[in-house]
MARDO-513050 format. One record per residue: z negated, y, x negated of N, C-alpha, C in turn; residue in one letter. Coordinates in steps of 0.1 Angstrom, whole numbers, plus 2048, in hexadecimal, padded with zeros to 3 digits. Atoms other than C-alpha are relative to their C-alpha. Example, Ala and Ser with C-alpha at 12.3 -4.5 7.8 and 13.67 -1.06 7.14 Angstrom:
% residues 2
8007F47F77B27D378580080C7F7A
8007F58097B97F57777F880B808S
***
This chain:
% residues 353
8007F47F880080080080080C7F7X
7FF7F480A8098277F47F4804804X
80E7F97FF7E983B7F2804807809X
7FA7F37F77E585480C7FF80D7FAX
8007F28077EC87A8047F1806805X
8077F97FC7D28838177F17FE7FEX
8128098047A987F80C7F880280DX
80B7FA7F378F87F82B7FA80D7FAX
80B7F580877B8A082B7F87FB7FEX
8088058067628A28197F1802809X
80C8047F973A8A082B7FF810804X
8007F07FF7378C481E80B80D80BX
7F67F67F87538D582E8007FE80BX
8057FE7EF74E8C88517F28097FFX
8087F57FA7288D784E80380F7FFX
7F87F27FE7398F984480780180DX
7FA7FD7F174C8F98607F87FF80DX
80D7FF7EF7338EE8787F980E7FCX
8067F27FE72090B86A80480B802X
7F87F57FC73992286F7FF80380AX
7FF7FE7F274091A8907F2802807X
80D7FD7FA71A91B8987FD80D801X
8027F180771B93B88A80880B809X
7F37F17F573B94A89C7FB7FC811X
8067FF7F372A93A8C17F780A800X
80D7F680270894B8B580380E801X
7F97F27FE71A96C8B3807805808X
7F97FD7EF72D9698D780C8037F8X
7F480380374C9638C080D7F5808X
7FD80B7FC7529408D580D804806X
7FC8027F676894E8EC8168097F7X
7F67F88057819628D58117F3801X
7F78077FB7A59528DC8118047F2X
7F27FD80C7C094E8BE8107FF809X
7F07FE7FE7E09498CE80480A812X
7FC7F57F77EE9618E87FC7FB811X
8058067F17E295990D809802809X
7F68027FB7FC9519237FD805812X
8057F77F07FA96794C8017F3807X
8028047F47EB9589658097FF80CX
7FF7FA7F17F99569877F77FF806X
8077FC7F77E59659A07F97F9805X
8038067F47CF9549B97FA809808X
8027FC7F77C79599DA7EE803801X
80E80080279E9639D67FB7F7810X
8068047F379A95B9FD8007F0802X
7FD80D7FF7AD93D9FD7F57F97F9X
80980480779B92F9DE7F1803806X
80F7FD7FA7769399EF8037F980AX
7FC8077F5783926A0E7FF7F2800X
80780780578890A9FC7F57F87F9X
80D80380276990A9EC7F37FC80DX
80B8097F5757908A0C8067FB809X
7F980C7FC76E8F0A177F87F67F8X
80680B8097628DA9FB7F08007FBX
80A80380373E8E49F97FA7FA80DX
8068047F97398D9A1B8097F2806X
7FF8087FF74A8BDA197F57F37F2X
80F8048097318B29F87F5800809X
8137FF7F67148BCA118027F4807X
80280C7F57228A2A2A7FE7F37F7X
7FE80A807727888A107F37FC7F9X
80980380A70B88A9F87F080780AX
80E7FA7F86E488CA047F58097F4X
8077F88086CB8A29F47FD7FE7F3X
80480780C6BF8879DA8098047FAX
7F48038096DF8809D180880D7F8X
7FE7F78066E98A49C97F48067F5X
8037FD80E6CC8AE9B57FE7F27F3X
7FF8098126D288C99B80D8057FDX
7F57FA8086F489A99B80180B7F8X
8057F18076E68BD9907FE7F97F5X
80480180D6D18AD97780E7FA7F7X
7F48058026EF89996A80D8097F9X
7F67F88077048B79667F98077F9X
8077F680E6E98CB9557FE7F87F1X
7FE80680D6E88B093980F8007FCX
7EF8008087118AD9398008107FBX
8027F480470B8D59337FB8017F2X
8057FA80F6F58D79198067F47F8X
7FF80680A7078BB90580E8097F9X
7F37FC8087298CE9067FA80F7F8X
8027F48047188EF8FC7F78017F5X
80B8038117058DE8DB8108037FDX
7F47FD80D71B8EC8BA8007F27FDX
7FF80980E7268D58A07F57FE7FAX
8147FE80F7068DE8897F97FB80AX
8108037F66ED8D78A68077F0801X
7FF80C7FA7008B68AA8007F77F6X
80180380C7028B08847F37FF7FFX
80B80180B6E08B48807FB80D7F8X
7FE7FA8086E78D186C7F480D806X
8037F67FB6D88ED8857F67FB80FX
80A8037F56B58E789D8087FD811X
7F88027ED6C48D98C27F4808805X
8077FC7F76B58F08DD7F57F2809X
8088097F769D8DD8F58097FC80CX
7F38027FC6B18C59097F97FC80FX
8018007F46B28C592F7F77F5804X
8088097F96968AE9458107F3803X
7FB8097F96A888E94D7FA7FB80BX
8008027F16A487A9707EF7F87FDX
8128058006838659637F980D7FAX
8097FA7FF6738839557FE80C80AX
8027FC7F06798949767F57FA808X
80680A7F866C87A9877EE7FD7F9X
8137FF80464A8789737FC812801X
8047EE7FB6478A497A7FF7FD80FX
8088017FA64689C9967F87F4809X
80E8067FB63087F99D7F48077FAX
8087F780661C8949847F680C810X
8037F17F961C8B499E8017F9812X
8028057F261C89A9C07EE7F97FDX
80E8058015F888A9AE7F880C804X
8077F57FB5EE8AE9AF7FE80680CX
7F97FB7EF5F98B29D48038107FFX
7F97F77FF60C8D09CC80780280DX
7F47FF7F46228C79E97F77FF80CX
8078017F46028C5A047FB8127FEX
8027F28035FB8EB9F680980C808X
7F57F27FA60C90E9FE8048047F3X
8017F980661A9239E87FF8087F8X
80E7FB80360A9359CB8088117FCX
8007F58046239549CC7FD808811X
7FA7FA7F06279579F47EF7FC807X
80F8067F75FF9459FE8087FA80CX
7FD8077F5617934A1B8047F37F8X
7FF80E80361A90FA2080E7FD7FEX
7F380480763B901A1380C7FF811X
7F77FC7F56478F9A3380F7F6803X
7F180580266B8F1A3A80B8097F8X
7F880180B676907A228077FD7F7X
7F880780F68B900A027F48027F5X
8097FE80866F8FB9E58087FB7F4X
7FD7FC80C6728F89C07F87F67F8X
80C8018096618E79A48037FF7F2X
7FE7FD80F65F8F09817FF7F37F8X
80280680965E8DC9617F37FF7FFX
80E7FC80563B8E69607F87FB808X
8028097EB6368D39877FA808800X
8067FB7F762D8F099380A80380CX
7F47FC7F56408F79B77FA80C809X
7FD7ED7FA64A91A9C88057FB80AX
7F77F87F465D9289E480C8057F9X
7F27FD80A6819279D78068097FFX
8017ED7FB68294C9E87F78057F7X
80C7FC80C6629519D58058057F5X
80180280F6699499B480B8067FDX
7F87F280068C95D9B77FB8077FFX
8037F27FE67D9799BF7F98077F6X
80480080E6629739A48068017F3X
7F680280C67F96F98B80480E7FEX
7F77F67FC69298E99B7F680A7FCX
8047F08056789AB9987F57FC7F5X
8067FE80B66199A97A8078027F5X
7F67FE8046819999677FC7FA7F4X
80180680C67697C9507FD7F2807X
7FF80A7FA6759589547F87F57FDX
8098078026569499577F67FA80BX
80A8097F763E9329657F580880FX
8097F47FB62A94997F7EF7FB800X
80C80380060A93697D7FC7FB7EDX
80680480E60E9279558038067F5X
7F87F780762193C94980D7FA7F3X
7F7808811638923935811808804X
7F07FA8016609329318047F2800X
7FA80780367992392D8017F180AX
80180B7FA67490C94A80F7FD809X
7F48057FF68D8F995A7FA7FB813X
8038057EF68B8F19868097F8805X
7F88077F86968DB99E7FD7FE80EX
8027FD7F36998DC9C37EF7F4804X
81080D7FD6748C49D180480280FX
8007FD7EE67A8B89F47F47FB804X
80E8017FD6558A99F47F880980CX
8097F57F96478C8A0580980180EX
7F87FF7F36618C6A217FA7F2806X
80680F7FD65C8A0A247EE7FE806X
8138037FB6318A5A257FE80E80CX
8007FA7F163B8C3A408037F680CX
7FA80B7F264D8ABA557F47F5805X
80780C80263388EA4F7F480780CX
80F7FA7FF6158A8A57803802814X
7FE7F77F06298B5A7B8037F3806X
7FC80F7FB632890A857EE7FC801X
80D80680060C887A817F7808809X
8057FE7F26008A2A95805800810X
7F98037F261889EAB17FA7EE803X
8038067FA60F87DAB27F07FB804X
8107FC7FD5E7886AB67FC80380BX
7FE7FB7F15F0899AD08047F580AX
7F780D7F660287EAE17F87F5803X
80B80D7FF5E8864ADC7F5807807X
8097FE7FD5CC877AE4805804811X
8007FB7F25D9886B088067EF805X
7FD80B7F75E5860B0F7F47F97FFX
80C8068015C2854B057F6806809X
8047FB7F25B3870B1F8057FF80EX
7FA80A7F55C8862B387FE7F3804X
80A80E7FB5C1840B347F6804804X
81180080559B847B327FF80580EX
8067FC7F159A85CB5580C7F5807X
7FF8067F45AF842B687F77F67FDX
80A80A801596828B597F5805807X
80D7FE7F8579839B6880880180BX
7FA7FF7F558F83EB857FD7F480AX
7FE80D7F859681CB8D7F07F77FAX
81080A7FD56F80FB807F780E7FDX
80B7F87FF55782DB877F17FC7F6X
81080780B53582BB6C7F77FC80CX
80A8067FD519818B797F08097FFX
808801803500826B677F9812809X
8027F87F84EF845B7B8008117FAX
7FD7F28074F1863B62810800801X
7F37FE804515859B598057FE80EX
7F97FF7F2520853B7E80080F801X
8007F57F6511875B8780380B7FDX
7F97F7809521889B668107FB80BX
7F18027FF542876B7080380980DX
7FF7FD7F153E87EB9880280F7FFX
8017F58035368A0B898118077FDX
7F17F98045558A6B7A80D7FE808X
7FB8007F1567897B9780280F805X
8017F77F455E8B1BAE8018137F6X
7FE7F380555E8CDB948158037FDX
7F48008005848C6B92807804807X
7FB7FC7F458A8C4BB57FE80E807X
8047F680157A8E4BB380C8067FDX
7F47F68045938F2B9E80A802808X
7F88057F55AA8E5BB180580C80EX
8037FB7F45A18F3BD180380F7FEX
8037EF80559A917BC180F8027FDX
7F18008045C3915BB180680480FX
7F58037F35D0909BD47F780F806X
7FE7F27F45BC929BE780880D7F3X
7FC7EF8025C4945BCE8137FD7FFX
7F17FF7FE5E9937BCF80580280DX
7FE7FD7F25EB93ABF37FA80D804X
7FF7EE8035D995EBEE808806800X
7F17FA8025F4968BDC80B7FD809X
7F88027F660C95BBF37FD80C808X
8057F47F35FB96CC1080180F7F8X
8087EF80B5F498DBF9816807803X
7F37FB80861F98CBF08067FF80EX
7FD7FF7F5626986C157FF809806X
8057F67FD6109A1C2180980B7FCX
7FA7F68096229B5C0680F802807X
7F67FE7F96439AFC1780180880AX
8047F57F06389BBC377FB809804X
8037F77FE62C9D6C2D80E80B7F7X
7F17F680564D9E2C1B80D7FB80AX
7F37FA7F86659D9C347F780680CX
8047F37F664A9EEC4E80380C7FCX
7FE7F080364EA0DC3980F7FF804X
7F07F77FA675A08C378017FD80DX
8007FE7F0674A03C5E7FC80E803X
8077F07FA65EA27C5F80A8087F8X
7F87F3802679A38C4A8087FF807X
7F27FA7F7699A2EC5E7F980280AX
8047F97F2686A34C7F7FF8147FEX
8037F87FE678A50C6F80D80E7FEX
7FB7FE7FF69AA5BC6480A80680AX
7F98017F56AAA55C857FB80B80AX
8057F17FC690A6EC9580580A7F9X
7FF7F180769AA8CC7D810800805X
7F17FB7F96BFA82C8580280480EX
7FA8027F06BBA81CAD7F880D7FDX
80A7F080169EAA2CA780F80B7FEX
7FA7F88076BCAB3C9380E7FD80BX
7F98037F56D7AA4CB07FD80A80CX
8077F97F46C1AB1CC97FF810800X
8067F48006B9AD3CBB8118097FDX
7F07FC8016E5AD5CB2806805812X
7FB8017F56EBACECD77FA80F80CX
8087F67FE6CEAE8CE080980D7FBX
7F97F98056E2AFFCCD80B805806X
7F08017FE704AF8CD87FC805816X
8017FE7EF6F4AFDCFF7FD80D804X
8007F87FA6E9B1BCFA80B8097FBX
7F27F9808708B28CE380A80280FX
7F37FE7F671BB21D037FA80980CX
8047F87F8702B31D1D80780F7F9X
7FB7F7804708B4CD0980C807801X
7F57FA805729B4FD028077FE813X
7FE7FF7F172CB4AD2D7FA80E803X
8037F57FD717B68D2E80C80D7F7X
7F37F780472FB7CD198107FE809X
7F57FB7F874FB6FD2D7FC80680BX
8057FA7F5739B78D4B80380F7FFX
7FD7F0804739B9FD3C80C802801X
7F07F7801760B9ED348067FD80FX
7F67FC7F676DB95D557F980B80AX
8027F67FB754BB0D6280780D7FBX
7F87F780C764BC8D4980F805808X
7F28037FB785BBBD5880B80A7F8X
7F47FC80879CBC6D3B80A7FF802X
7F68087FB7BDBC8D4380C7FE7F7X
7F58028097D0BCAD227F97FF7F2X
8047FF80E7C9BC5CFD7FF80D7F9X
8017F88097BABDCCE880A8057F5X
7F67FD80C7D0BD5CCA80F801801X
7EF8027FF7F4BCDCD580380C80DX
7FA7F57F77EFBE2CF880A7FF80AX
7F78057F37FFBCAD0C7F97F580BX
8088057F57F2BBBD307FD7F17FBX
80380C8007DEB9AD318057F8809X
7FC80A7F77F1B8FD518097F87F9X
7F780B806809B7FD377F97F37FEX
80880C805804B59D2D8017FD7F1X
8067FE80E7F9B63D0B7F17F9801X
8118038087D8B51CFD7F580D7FFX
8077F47FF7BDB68D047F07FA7F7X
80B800805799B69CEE7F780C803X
8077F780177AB79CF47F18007F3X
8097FF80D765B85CD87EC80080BX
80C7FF7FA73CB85CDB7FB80F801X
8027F17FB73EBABCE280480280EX
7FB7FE7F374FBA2CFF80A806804X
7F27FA802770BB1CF78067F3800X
7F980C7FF78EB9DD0280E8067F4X
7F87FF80A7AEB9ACEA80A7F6805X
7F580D8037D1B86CE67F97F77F7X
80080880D7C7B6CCD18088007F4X
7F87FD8097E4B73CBB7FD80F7F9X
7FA7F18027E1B96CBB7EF8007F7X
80C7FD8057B9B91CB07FF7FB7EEX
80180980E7C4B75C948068097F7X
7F87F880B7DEB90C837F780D7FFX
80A7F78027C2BABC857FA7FA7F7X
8098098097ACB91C6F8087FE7F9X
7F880380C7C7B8CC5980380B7F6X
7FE7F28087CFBABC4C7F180A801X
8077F68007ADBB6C527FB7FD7F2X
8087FD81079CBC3C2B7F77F67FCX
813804800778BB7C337FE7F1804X
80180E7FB76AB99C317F97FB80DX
8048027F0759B9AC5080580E808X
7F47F47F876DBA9C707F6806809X
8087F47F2763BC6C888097F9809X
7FC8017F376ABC4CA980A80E802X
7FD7F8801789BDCCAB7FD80C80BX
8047F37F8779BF2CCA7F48007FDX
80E7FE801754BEECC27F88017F7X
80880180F753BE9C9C7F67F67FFX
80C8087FE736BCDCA280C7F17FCX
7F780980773EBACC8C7FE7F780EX
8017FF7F4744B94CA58007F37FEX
7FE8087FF74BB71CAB80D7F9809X
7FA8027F8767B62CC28027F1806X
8008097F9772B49CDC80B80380DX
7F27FB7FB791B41CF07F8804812X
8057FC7F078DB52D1680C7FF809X
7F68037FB7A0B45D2F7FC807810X
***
């Protein structure tokens, strides 16, 4: 065989270069790009967000809570292995501290379940966990996943709130949801037992009355203190009845006393129109009475005889007129209220036959 041209590197020259590159990540060099970067085309921002929650709630239907946070953990170890240098993987340069795996999860929190963390509340909020979303550190202590945000957000450093350790690392805890559920299921069924156990228990005295002469005459007692109640419910409910009945009939009596009383002001106001109109006409009989004593025999204004069959009117001065001859006086007359052209006196009129 020919030799090869080429020698393996040598031990040295790879750790130079690992240290280089340690060196140019360390300096936020990593990202610098030697050959020319070739345009994008576009995308659609909406579309792409669209299908995102297309696909994250198709993951929700698929995968259950467990199973997404081992996938978390999972990806935070495939993370930090691609984001170790060369040197840190050589040996050459200290590895950071490397992410919790699934068993030392799992001993945090049996750790922080021996402590019943998860039968507790809170220690930024003093409320009980609840059905909230909760939290629990590296350190097994567990939050309010709102909490410990918020704690992050305006302490503006990232640490333990009770131990004060950094650098800690969380993961969702469904425990404290699980020992709410557990806690509300156990008193609902307390409830449940005990009012079907005071049920049984009074139809058993029911159906075998006590014997013994105190406890007959407690039981008998409470008998009749029942029937009491009883009794007392059924009259003040038939009170009320009577009371809202009463109430009725005394609101449709008033509206009965307004349209009646209505109906009086209209026939009073009928009555006193008609009164009006009876003596408007006595009257105005006593004034024709005057004009045929008068016995006019021609119009004032035109100055031609009434034997014609012209429309005749007499005014309430008692002056007779053409009707025509009175209406074109009033038309051309200035003033808004008319004289009587012989007597000057304002007047009224009415036809006179």
């Amino acid at each position: 065989m020919r030799p090869s041209k080429y020698k393996e590197p040598s031990s040295s020259a790879i750790n130079a270069a690992a240290l280089q590159d340690h060196l140019l990540r360390s300096l936020g060099f990593n990202n610098v790009e030697l050959q020319p970067s070739t345009v994008k085309p576009k995308s659609n921002p909406l579309a792409s967000f669209g299908r995102k929650i297309v696909n994250d709630r198709k993951n929700h239907l698929k995968s259950k809570p467990h199973d997404s946070d081992i996938e978390e953990i999972r990806q935070r170890a495939q993370n930090f292995q691609n984001k170790l240098t060369l040197a840190q993987r050589l040996g050459l340069i200290e590895k950071p501290a490397a992410p919790l795996n699934e068993d030392q999860w799992l001993r945090v929190e049996q750790k922080a379940q021996s402590r019943g963390e998860h039968k507790g509340c809170c220690p930024i909020c003093q409320e009980v966990f609840g059905r909230a979303s909760s939290v629990i550190l590296s350190c097994t202590h567990v939050f309010h996943k709102q909490c410990l945000q918020s704690f992050e957000k305006y302490a503006k450093i990232k640490v333990c709130p009770i131990c004060r350790r950094n650098s800690y690392e969380k993961k969702n805890y469904h425990k404290t949801e699980e020992f709410y559920r557990e806690q509300c299921a156990i008193k609902i069924q307390a409830y449940y037992r005990g009012y079907r156990a005071r049920k049984a228990y009074m139809e058993h005295l029911r159906l075998n009355p006590p014997q013994h002469p105190l406890v007959r005459r407690k039981y008998f007692g409470q008998q009749l203190h029942g029937l009491t109640d009883k009794l007392t419910e059924d009259m003040d409910r038939r009170e009320r009845s009577i009371e809202f009945l009463f109430r009725q009939l005394d609101e449709q009596q008033e509206a009965s006393r307004q349209v009646f009383q209505a109906f009086q002001r209209q026939q009073a106001r009928t009555g006193s129109q008609a009164q009006q109109n009876r003596e408007n006409s006595e009257e105005w009989e006593h004034i024709k009475h005057q004009a045929l004593i008068r016995n006019d025999k021609e119009c004032a204004i035109c100055l031609q005889s009434f034997h014609d069959r012209r429309e005749k009117c007499v005014l309430s001065c008692s002056h007779v007129f053409h009707s025509k001859c009175i209406e074109g006086f009033e038309y051309f007359d200035i003033h808004k209220e008319h004289h009587c052209p012989v007597c000057r006196q304002q007047y009224s009129r009415t036809t006179f036959h």
